[in-house]
Structures are given as structure tokens and as C-alpha cells.
Steps between C-alpha positions, in 0.01 A plus 500: 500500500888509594378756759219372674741188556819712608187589764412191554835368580648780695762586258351851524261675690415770245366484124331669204231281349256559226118545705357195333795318627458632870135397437584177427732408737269594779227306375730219353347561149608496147871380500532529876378118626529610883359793669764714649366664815849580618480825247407808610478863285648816476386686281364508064798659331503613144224355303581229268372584152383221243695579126325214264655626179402377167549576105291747394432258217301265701284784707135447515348719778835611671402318851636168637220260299756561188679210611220330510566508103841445468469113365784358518706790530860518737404765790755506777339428844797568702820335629429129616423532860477839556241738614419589102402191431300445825293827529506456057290123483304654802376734330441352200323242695293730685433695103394164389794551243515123358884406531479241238442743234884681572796359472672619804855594515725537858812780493553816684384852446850653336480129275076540420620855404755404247276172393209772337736689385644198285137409374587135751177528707165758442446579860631562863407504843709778736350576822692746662530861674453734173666588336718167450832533280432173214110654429698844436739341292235336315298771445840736373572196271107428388320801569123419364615191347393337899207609733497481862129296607224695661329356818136550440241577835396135436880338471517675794240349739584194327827457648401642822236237577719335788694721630444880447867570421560703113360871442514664129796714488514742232839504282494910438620587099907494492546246745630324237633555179256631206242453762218792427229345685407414855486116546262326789697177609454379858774447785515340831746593829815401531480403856788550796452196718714385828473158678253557861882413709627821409563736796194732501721798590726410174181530220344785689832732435547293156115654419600840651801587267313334189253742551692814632765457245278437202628796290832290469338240336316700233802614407656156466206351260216663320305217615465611812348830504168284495586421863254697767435453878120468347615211299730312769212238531342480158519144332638368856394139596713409745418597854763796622796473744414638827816753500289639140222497675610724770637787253213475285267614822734758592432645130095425579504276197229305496603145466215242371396241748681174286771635514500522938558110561512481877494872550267653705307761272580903650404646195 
């Protein structure tokens, strides 16, 4: 939310937002009251992968209608105000996950970590590129003691019903600690965006080297080696920048036709 209004005001021209977030504040949905047509897109960056973690103690089925069962139970949603907590009662919304049945608890990811770890709350709610530091230092503290939640074909179309943002990504064994098995959870794009005021000449070289120069990055974070040119546009709701535009056609990228606001269509 800080981001979209750093946008919004000016204060800067560039920003990483969650896609349900760039969703929203082009629509002027959810938490967003005003649509913000001054955004434009870059590019989908690293995919942002849902970590619901609960005790293995209080596992059903192993996918996200366990909380549906919790009764009561502390389950950390997220920090107050921040994109955990947002994206988390969406989709628990969109899950029909019935809120008054949790007692739902508001810290940070390295603070949710150490609260399971103390037996202080049953549950927590991540989201972030994998693999993310406090669910590793949970699981090398816990090991099966806690189960990261399974998004089920059905969860899945359930919480794409509006917009068609989250695709199952597959956790592969040793991702985590004392993790043997593949898990299925889902994740959405993290989402480049720039206001439309921005020279066009400045995003189309700012696309260029994030593209050309990719190799840097997976080197950087793990998360990003699930960047691809194929991918650039995946989970994007926001129509692009005209300088992204332009180096997207010189790769012959097809680009889908919301995403061309204004732009005549050469592909």
C-alpha cells in the first residue's frame, strides 16, 4: 500500500508491488478506494509464493480449508497493514475461510517465526519469494512438528474468480528443512510498475538491462531464477509502459491486448 501511494504522490516513479495489489490499485478494489490510472507496468518479477504454515497437530487434509478448523486458535495473518495481511483475509475470503472461527494475530515474518516456535500462536501466513529465511528457521527448529498448506485445484479457481492472478507452484523436497516431499501452494507476480510520466526512453533501457543482465540477479536471490522473458507478463494487470512495450516487440513477445491501453496493436 506504501507503494502504490509513493506512486500516487510522486515521491517515486518506480515500485515493487505484490500483483493483487497492482490489480487493485488499477481497478480501485480491495484496500485501494480510488482507481489509479496513472500506473503503468513493467514487467512480473519473481513469483510471490503463499507459506500458510500450521502445527502438524491440527492438520486435517493438508490444504488451506484446515483453517477453516482452527476454532479459536491464534494464526498470524501478517503485520497490520501490510501486504500479508491484505493478500492473507483475501484469500481467506475468496476460500470462504470463516474469520470468526481464528483468532488472528499481527507481527512480522522473523517475529511469526519465533511465535511457533514458542508454542504463542498455531499458525502463520508468509508470502514470499521461496525460499524465505523465518519458514527455514522454523522448519530447522520444528521439522514435522509444522506443515506448510497445500492449495488444492479447487482453492485454486476459488481465489482466482476475479482476477486470474495465483498459479500452483510446486515447493521441490529440501527447499526447506526435513522437507521430503513436494508441496503444491500457489503464488502470484510480484509486479515492477512505473507511473505513465516517466520518460519512455528511461523504462525502455530500464526493461533492456533487467532482461539482458538477468544472470546477475539469479545470483543475488534464489528467488529469481523463476524469472523468464516467457513469464514477463504472467499475473500482470496493469496496462504496460510504452518504453516496455517497445522492447518487448523487439523480442516478438507477444503482449496480450489489456495490457496495450492506447497502443495501437502491431503484433
Amino acid at each position: 500500500m506504501e507503494n502504490v501511494k509513493l506512486l500516487r504522490d510522486n515521491q517515486a516513479q518506480f515500485a515493487l508491488v505484490l500483483g493483487v495489489f497492482a490489480a487493485w490499485a488499477w481497478n480501485g478494489e480491495g484496500p485501494v478506494r480510488n482507481p489509479q490510472t496513472q500506473l503503468r507496468s513493467i514487467s512480473a518479477m519473481w513469483p510471490n509464493v503463499e507459506h500458510f504454515v500450521l502445527l502438524s497437530r491440527l492438520i486435517k487434509n493438508g490444504t488451506m480449508m484446515d483453517l477453516n478448523e482452527l476454532d479459536g486458535e491464534r494464526f498470524v495473518i501478517g503485520a497490520r497493514n501490510s501486504g500479508a495481511e491484505q493478500t492473507g483475509l483475501y484469500l481467506f475470503d475468496a476460500l470462504g475461510i470463516d474469520r470468526e472461527r481464528i483468532t488472528l494475530a499481527y507481527m512480522g515474518y522473523g517475529a511469526s517465526a519465533s511465535a511457533i516456535q514458542d508454542g504463542n500462536i498455531v499458525g502463520m501466513n508468509i508470502p514470499a519469494g521461496a525460499p524465505v529465511s523465518a519458514i527455514t528457521r522454523a522448519y530447522a527448529q520444528l521439522g514435522n512438528d509444522i506443515t506448510l498448506l497445500e492449495f488444492s485445484d479447487a482453492e485454486l479457481q476459488a481465489i482466482n474468480s476475479k482476477d486470474p492472478l495465483w498459479d500452483h507452484y510446486t515447493l521441490e523436497p529440501g527447499t526447506y528443512p526435513y522437507q521430503e516431499q513436494a508441496i503444491t501452494t500457489a503464488s502470484s507476480s510480484n509486479v515492477l510498475i512505473v507511473r505513465e510520466d516517466v520518460d519512455e526512453e528511461v523504462v525502455y533501457q530500464l526493461t533492456r538491462m533487467l532482461w539482458e543482465n538477468l544472470a546477475t540477479l539469479q545470483e543475488i536471490h534464489s528467488a529469481t531464477r523463476s524469472m523468464s522473458m516467457q513469464a514477463a507478463l504472467r499475473g500482470v494487470a496493469v496496462p504496460l509502459h510504452p518504453g516496455a512495450i517497445r522492447y518487448y516487440r523487439e523480442q516478438d513477445l507477444e503482449i496480450p491486448d489489456h495490457l496495450l491501453l492506447d497502443q495501437p496493436n502491431l503484433d
